[in-house]
Structures are given as C-alpha cells and as structure tokens.
C-alpha positions in Angstrom: 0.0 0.0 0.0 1.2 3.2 -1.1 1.7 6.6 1.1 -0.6 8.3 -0.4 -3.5 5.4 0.2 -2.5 5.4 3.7 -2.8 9.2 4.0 -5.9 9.0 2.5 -7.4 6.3 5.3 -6.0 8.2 8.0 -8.1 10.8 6.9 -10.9 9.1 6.8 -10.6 7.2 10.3 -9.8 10.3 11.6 -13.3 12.1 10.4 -15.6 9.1 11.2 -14.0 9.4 14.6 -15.0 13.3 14.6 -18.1 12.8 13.1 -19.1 9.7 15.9 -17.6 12.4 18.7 -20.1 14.4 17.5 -23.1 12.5 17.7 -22.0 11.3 21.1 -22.3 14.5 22.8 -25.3 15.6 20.6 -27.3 13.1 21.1 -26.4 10.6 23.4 -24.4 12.3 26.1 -27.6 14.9 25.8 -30.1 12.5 26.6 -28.3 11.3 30.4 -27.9 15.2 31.1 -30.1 15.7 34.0 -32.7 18.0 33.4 -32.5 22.3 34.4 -34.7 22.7 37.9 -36.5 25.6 38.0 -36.9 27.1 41.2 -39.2 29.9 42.0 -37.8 33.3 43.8 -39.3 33.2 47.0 -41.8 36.2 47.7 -40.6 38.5 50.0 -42.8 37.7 53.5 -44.2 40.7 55.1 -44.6 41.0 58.4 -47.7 41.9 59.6 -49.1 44.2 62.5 -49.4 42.7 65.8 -53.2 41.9 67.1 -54.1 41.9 70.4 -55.3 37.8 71.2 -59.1 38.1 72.7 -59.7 34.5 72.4 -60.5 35.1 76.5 -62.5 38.2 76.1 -66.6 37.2 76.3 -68.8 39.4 74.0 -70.0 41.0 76.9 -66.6 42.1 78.2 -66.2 44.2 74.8 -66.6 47.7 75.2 -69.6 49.2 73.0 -70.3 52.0 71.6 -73.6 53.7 72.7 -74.7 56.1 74.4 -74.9 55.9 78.5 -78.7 55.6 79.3 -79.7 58.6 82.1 -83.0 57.2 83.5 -83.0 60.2 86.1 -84.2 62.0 82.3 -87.1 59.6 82.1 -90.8 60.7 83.6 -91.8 58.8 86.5 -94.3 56.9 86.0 -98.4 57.2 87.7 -100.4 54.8 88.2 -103.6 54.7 86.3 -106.5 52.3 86.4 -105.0 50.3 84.3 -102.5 49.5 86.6 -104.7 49.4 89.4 -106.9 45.7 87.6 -103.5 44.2 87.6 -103.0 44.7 91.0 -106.2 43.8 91.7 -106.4 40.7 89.4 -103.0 39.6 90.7 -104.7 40.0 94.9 -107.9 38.6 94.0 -106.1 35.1 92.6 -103.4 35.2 95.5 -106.1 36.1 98.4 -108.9 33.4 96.9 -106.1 30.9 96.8 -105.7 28.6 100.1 -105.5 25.3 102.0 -105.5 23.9 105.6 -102.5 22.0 104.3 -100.2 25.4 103.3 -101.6 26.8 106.9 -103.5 29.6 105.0 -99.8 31.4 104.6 -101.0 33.5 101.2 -102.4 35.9 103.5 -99.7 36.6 105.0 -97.8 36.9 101.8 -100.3 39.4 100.8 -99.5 41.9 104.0 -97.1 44.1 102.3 -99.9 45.1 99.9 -102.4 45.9 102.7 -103.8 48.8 105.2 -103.1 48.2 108.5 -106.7 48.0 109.4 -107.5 45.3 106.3 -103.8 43.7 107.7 -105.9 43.2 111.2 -108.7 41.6 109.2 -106.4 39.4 107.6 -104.8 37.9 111.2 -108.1 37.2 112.6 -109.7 35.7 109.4 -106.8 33.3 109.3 -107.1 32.3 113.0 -110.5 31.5 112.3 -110.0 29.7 109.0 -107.4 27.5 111.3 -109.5 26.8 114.2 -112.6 25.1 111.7 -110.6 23.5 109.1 -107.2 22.6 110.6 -104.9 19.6 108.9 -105.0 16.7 110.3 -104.5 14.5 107.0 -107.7 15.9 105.3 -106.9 18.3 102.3 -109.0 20.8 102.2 -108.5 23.9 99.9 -109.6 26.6 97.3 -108.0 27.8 93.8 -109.4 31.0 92.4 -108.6 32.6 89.0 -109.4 35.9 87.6 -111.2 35.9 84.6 -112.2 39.3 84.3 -112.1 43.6 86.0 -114.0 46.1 85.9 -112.9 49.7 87.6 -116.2 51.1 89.5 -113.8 54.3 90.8 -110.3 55.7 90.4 -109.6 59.2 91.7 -105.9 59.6 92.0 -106.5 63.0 93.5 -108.5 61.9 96.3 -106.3 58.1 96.8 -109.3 56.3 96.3 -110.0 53.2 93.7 -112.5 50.3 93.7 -112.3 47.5 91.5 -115.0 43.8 90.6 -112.8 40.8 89.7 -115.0 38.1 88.6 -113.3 35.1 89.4 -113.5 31.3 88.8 -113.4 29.5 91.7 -112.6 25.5 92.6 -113.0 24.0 96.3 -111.9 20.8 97.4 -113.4 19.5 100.2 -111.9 17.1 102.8 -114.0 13.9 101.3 -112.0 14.7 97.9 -115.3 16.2 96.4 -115.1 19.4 94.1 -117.2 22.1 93.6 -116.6 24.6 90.6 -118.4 28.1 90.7 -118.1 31.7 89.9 -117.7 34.5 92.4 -117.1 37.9 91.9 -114.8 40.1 94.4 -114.9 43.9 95.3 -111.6 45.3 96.2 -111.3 48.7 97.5 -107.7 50.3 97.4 -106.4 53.9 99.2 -103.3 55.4 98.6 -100.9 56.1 101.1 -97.7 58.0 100.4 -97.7 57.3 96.5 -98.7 53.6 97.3 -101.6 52.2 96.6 -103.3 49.7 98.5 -106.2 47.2 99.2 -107.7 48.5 102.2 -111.1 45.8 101.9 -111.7 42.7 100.3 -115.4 41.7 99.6 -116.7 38.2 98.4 -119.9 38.8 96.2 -122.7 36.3 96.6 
C-alpha cells in the first residue's frame, strides 16, 4: 500500500472518529444530562401588624359604643286604672287561693300590699280559717282565678279606687269532692304615700 492510500485512510478514520464524537455528545451524552430545575424566587414575606389575642375576652366584656342611658331623664311613671286591675287581678287570685295543708300562709304573703286595718282583718280571718278547718291528714283547699275587671272608681287626687274581679273558683273539700263556681270580688284600694293599697276585700254572693 502506497503513502498516499495510507494518508488517504488516516483521513478518513480520523473524520468518522469526529463525526461519531459528534453524535456522542449531541445526542447521546444529551439525553443522560439531568434536566434544568426551575426554582421559584421566593416572595418577600411581610410582616404583619401585631393583634391583640381576645380569644379570653366574652362578647359581653367588649366595650360598646352607645350612648350611656340617664334614667334620672325619664318621667316617672303614675299609676292609672290600668294598673290598678292588675293589681287587683293579681290580689284577687293570690287572696282566693288557700288550704289547711299550706296553713293559709297567702295571707300573709299578701301583707305588704295591705292597710293596717284590712292587715288586722287578715290575722283574725286566718285564725279563724285554722281553728274550723285545721290539717289533720284531710286536704282541704280553694283555687281561684281571675277571669275578668271592671274599675267602678279611680280618683288619683282623692287616693281612692274600687275595682269587681269576677273570678272562677274550685273548692276541694276534705271527702276529695269538688265544687266549681263563679264569684265575683270587690276590692277597695287607698293610697298612702304614692302607694296604693287594698284597704277591703269583699266576696260577692
């Protein structure tokens, strides 16, 4: 083989070797390069204004805003005759209401709306009512309701007021019997020092 042959193949080795060198890192050494990894910039982190915690704190500990209520500003209020069948309605059930077994105690509870001289009425009624029908096992008793009112007079100049409650009455009698009927009951009411007061208590047949 000549020199110039010889040339001629080194040549020839020497580009396929290039030309496979070239592939190799085009292709192949391309496809074990690990790929890029994108990473985000962080955002820059604010810091943000301190809050008081009030996890503790009740909605009725929080301070509102409203105005402060002066009830020194508001009219006193006077008693009508309205007010006056309420009372009267609210007497009627509480003084009708009774037994030998509660020791006829709603009288007493009833003092503090009384005159003296219908309070006197009310002790010796009672001691009465416990001398005839005293318990000694036997229930005996009475339940009233007020069903109705009507205001015969009410001069709050003169401190006078008289009021009907008609009332629907139930006795029980020591045999366990009942008798159911309606009774009507006339209260009378003075006033004394801006009070007003049942000063007589009258059982209609």
């Amino acid at each position: 083989m000549n020199r110039n042959k010889k040339l001629g193949l080194f040549i020839i080795l020497v580009g396929l070797l290039i030309i496979a060198a070239i592939i190799y890192f085009i292709y192949i050494k391309r496809s074990f390069a690990p790929e890029a990894v994108f990473v985000e910039e962080a955002e820059p982190i604010v810091q943000l204004p301190a809050v008081t915690d009030t996890s503790s704190i009740t909605p009725g500990d929080r301070p509102r805003n409203y105005q402060q209520y002066d009830i020194s500003q508001e009219e006193a209020h006077t008693t009508n005759a309205n007010d006056i069948t309420k009372l009267a309605s609210a007497f009627a059930e509480r003084l009708g209401s009774y037994s030998n077994q509660s020791n006829y105690s709603n009288f007493e509870d009833l003092n503090i709306f009384m005159t003296d001289s219908m309070r006197d009425w009310a002790k010796t009624y009672v001691e009465k009512m416990r001398q005839e029908n005293p318990y000694s096992g036997s229930y005996y008793g009475v339940t009233t309701k007020a069903v109705s009112t009507e205001v015969n007079e009410f001069d709050d100049d003169l401190g006078s007021a008289e009021v009907i409650i008609g009332t629907q009455r139930k006795e029980i009698n020591f045999n366990g019997s009942e008798n159911n009927y309606q009774q009507n009951l006339r209260l009378t009411f003075v006033k004394q020092s801006d009070q007003w007061l049942v000063d007589g208590a009258y059982w209609l047949k």
